[in-house]
N, C-alpha and C positions, 0 to 999 in steps of 0.2 A: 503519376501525380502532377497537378497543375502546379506551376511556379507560380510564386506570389509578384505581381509587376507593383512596386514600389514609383514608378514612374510621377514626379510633385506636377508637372503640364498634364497629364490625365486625368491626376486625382482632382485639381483643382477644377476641373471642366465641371466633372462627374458631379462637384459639390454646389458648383453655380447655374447649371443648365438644366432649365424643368423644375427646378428647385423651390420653397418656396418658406422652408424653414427643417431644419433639424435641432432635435431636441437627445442631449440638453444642447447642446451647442458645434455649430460644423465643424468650429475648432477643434472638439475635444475629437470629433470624427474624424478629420483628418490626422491626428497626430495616431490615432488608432491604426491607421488604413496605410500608414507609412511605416511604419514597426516591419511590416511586413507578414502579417499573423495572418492566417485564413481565419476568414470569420465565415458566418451563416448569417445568411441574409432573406427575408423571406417577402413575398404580397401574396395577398388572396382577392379573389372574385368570386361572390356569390350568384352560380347560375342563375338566377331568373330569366333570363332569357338565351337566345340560342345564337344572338348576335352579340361579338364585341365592338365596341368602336374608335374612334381614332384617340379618343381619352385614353382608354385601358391601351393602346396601343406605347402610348408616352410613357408608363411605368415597365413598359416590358422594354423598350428602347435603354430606362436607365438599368434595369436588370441586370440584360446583355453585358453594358458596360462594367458590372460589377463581376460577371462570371469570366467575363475579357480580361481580368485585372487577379484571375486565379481563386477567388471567391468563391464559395458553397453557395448554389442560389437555389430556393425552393417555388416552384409553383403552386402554389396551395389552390385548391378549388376547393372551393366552400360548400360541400353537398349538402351537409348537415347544416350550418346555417341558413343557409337558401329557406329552407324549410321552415325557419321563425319569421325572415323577414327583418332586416334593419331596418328599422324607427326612419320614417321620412316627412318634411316639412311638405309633401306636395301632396299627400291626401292622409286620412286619418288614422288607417293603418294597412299596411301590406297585406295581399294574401297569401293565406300558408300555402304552400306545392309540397305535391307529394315526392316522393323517394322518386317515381316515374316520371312525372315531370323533369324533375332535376337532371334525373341520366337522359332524356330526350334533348337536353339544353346544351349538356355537354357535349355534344359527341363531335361538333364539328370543332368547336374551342382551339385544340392543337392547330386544328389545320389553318386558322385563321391568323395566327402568331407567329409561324413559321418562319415568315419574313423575316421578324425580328429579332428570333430568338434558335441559336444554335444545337435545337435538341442531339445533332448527331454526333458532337463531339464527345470521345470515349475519354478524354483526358480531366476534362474537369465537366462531368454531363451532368446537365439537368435534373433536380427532383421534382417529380410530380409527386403530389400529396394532396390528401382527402379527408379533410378534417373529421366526416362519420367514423373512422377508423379509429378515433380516440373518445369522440363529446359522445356517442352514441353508446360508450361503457359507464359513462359517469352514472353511478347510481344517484340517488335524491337523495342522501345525505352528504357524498360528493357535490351537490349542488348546494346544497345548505350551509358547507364550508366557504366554497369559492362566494355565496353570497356574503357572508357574513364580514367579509373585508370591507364591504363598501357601505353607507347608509342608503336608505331612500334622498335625502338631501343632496349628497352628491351623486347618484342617476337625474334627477330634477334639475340638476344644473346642464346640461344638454341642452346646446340650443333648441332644439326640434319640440321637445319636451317642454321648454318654458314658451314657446310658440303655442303648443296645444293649450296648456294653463291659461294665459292670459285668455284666447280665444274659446274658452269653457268649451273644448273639443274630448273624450275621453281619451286614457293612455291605460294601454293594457297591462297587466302584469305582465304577460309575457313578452310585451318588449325590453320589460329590465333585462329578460335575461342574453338578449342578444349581447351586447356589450362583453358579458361576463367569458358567452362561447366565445369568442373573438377571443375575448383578453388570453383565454387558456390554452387558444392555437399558441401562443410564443411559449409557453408554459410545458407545453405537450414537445413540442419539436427544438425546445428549448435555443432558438435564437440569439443572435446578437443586434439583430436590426431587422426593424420593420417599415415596409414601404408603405405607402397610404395616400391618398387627396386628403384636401384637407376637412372633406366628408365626414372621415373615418379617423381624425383625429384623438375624440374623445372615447374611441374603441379601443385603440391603438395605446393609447394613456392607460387605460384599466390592464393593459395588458402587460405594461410596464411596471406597473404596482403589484401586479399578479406575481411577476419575475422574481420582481425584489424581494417580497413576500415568502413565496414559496420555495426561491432556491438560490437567495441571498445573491443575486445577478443584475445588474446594469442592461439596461434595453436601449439601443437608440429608434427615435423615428423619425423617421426621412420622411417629410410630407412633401410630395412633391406637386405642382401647380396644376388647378384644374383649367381648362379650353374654358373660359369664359369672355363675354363680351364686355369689352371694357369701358363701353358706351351704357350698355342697358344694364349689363352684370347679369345676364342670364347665361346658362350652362350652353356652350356650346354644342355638348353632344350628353345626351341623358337616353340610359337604357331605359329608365321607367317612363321617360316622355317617347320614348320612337323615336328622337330628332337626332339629326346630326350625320354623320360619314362612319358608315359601320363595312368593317373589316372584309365581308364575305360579298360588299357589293362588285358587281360587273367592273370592269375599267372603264366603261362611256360613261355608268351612273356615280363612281366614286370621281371620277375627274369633274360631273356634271356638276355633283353637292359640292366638291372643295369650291369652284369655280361659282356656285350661288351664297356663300358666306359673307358676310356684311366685310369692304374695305380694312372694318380697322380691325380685323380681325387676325390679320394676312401679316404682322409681324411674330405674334404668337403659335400661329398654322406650322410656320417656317423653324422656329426656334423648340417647340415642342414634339412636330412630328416631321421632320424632316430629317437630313445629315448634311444636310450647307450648313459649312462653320459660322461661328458666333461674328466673325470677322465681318465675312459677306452678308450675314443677316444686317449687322449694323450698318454697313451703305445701303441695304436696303431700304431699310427702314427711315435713315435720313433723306435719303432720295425721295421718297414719299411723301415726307415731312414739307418739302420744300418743294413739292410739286414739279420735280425733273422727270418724272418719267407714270405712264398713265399704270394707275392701279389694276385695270385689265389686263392689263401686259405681265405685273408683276403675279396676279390674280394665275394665270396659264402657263409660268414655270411655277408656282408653289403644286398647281393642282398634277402640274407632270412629274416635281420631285416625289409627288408623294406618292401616283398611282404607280411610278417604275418600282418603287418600294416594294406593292404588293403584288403587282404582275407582270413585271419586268419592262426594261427599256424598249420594246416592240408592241405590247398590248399597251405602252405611255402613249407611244408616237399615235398607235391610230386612234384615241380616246384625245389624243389632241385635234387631228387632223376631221374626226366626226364630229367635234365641240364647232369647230370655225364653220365647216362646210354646212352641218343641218341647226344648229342653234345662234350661228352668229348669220349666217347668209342666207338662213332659212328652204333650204335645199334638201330635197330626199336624196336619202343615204343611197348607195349605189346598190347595196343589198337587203334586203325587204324581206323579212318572214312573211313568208304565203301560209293564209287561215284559211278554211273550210267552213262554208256558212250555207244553211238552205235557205229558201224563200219562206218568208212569213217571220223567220229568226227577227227579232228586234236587235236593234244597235245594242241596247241596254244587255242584251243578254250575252251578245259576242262577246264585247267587252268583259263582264264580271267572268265570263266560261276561257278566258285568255288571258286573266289575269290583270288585262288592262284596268282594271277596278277589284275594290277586295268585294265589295260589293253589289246590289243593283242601288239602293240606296247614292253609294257615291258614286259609283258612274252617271247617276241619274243628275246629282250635283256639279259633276265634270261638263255633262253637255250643258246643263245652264248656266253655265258660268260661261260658255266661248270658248271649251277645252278641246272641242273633237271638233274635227274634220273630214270631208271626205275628197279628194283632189284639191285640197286648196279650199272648199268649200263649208264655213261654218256649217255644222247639223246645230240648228235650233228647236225640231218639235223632239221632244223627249221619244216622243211611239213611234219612231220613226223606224221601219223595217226594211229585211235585206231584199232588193229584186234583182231582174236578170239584171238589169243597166248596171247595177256596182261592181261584176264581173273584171278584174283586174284592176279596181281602182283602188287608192292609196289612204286606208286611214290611219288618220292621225289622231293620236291620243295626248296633250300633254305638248312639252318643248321635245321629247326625245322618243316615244312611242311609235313606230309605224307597223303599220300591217299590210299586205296586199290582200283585197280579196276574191274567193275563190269560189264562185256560187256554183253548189252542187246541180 
């Protein structure tokens, strides 16, 4: 059995870093977490998609820290929610996914957290947990209970929800009852703390009412900060937008993305997803302030601390070493995937058949914009086809793309 680390420098880190409010209060959490008492502590993510990114990365970082400190931590994967959809401000409503979709989302999940999170210790291990194993027995008068605590009025108080209203957008019933599943995971696995952005806040709350509710228990939630720009206030990294530094990328293309983040972005990168102390962050950060030291500089150790994280200190070094050489000095890599192409192939088609485009569409976009290359040489006519003369030469797709080709 894990000992409980009562350590006040660790807890205090654990409560200020990434953090962004705990409710009711950090105080009443720290004097909790010092007793020395194992507690359960839980986050969940809803598969919708098959990529995590460096956001979900930051709540499993503070996780870690909590099962480091002797802690019961649970992994929740939200199978069975995935499938409602939480309620979002960015389009009208979610699509449902099936049970198939959801396990095709999961599968690589583990293996993209690994970094962060100690599945192999026997001494105080990891819970994985799947929330269909409880919501998917509730019968409908089960739901008719758990609804019954709450009014329409306050579901309506949700920000997302008073967004649709004002803008006479519809809101389904069945996004009430997301909130409800959510609130009844802490309910179900009976919890003492729940992690969250502050997203899922008003999830996280129903869940805590649910607690109290149903089994006369105190819930805390840890919300902890989401990767936002603190210029524009857009998300930095959003599963349902595609954007941002997701977990399963390459080392050239996660060093590539940290390294194209807006400047002021780069004290938060560091303090969020990184493990350079609070200490160094702050000369950082003032040094920046004050203009001692160029932002591209600081820009190419954030993106090195963060890719050693996920592929270790030797796939950092040459993800740094490919950054300077083909995107800062504009030079082809030393090694080149060789494609197979026959005569009459269209550029448009290699690309989309390589991956170089998810499309023909946006391939077709790529070359009008001044994206592709072939030796150095913009391709401007879209119908532009493979002949003998392309034999060995070099295209380029994008800042990081190359291919050699190979005419059959």
């Amino acid at each position: 059995m894990a000992k409980i680390i009562t350590d006040e420098k660790m807890i205090d880190e654990l409560l200020e870093r990434s953090v962004e409010e705990v409710l009711p209060s950090k105080g009443e959490l720290k004097k909790l977490l010092m007793l020395g008492k194992k507690i359960r502590i839980y986050i969940g993510t809803d598969p919708t998609g098959t990529s995590l990114h460096l956001g979900h990365a930051t709540n499993y970082i503070i996780l870690e820290k909590f099962r480091k400190l002797g802690h019961e931590v649970i992994f929740l994967i939200g199978d069975f929610t995935a499938r409602i959809g939480d309620p979002t401000d960015k389009i009208s409503v979610r699509k449902q996914l099936t049970r198939n979709d959801v396990k095709k989302n999961i599968k690589t999940w583990l293996k993209q957290v690994k970094p962060v999170i100690n599945f192999d210790d026997k001494k105080n291990p990891v819970k994985i947990m799947f929330n269909h194993d409880w919501l998917s027995k509730l019968t409908f008068e089960d739901v008719i209970k758990l609804a019954s605590n709450f009014t329409v009025q306050q579901m309506l108080e949700r920000d997302m929800f008073e967004k649709r209203m004002k803008e006479e957008k519809p809101i389904y019933l069945h996004e009430f009852f997301y909130p409800l599943m959510q609130g009844y995971d802490s309910v179900a696995m009976d919890v003492d703390i729940e992690m969250c952005g502050n997203d899922q806040k008003f999830n996280a709350l129903v869940g805590r009412t649910l607690l109290r509710k149903l089994k006369d228990k105190e819930k805390f939630v840890f919300i902890t900060t989401l990767l936002e720009n603190p210029v524009t206030k857009e998300k930095m990294m959003s599963k349902s937008l595609g954007t941002g530094v997701f977990l399963d990328e390459n080392n050239v293309n996660m060093f590539g993305k940290i390294m194209a983040q807006a400047d002021e972005n780069i004290s938060q990168l560091f303090t969020d997803c990184s493990y350079i102390s609070l200490e160094e962050i702050g000369k950082i950060k003032k040094d920046l302030e004050n203009s001692k030291v160029n932002p591209r500089d600081i820009k190419i150790k954030l993106a090195f601390e963060i890719t050693k994280i996920y592929h270790g200190e030797k796939k950092a070094d040459e993800a740094k070493e490919y950054f300077e050489k083909v995107i800062s000095r504009k030079e082809t890599p030393d090694e080149v995937v060789s494609i197979e192409a026959s005569i009459e192939d269209t550029v448009i088609e290699i690309m989309t058949r390589e991956g170089l485009a998810k499309s023909n569409g946006e391939a077709k976009r790529k070359i009008e914009q001044g994206g592709v290359s072939l030796n150095g040489e913009i391709i401007k006519d879209i119908q532009t086809k493979i002949s003998k003369e392309m034999n060995g030469k070099i295209l380029k797709v994008g800042k990081r793309e190359f291919r050699k080709i190979v005419v059959e």
